[in-house]
Steps between C-alpha positions, in 0.01 A plus 500: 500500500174510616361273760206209406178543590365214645091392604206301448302431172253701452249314263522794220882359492400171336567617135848638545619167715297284233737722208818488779461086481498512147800704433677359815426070404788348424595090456829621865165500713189379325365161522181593330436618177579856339155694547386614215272803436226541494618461876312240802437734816806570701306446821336158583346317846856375558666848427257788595635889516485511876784160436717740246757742597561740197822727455469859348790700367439863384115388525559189300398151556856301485444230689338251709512205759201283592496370845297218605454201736660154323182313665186608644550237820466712838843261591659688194360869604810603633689524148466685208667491155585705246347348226561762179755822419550690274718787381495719172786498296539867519511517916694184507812597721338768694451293812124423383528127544701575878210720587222272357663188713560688791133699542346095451705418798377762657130506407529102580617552881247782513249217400658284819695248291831389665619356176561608093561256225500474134593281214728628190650322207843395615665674132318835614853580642405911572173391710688308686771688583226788621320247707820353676647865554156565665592203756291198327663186426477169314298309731442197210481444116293315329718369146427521194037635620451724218571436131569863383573602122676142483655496763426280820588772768510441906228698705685612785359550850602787698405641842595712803381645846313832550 
């Protein structure tokens, strides 16, 4: 089995990761919405393409992560957070979400942070077993922060060392 792919955005990517949230949204991990088409632009001011890690498999966009800072205080500058993924139903179990998590580590060090964090839906049970096998844990929870499909669901906090 082939190997991921994984690099930077390129802005000529924004239509495929625009269609890739689409097909990917789901009420495990979204707080917001389900886009609709005709679809918003993938890329934003928060979330540019140099901010986007994309995965490729047999020249195929699968997959994403967005990395970004969770403030823009210079106190803060030291952490970064993973702050979107997403995998295609077709690549799912093919190490694309592993790859994805591990190249933001990776890009985020490279970018001198000493720290990586994120926030997922504490009934996402499969991202969270990738992020704690990938060495982040619970570090708080917020109960009951989102009202999803229903549901009042915990945001949980998670973190660990680079």
């Amino acid at each position: 089995m082939p190997e991921p792919y994984i690099r930077v955005a390129l802005p000529g990517d924004e239509e495929q990761l625009s269609l890739l949230d689409r097909l990917t949204w789901s009420a495990l991990h979204a707080v917001t919405p389900q886009p609709r088409p005709p679809h918003a632009p993938f890329f934003s001011d928060r979330h540019g393409p140099q901010d986007c890690l994309v995965a490729e498999l047999d020249g195929r966009v699968v997959g994403y992560v967005n990395l970004g800072r969770p403030t823009p205080l210079a106190s803060n500058a030291h952490v970064r957070q993973i702050q979107g993924l997403a995998v295609h139903e077709d690549a799912r179990g093919r190490g694309v979400g592993r790859a994805l998590v591990r190249a933001a580590a990776e890009e985020a060090r490279r970018r001198g942070a000493r720290r990586l964090t994120l926030r997922v839906l504490a009934h996402n049970t499969p991202a969270r077993r990738l992020y704690e096998s990938e060495g982040f844990a619970v570090e708080g929870v917020l109960p009951g922060e989102f009202l999803v499909a229903g549901e009042y669901v915990d945001d949980v906090f998670m973190g660990r060392p680079l």
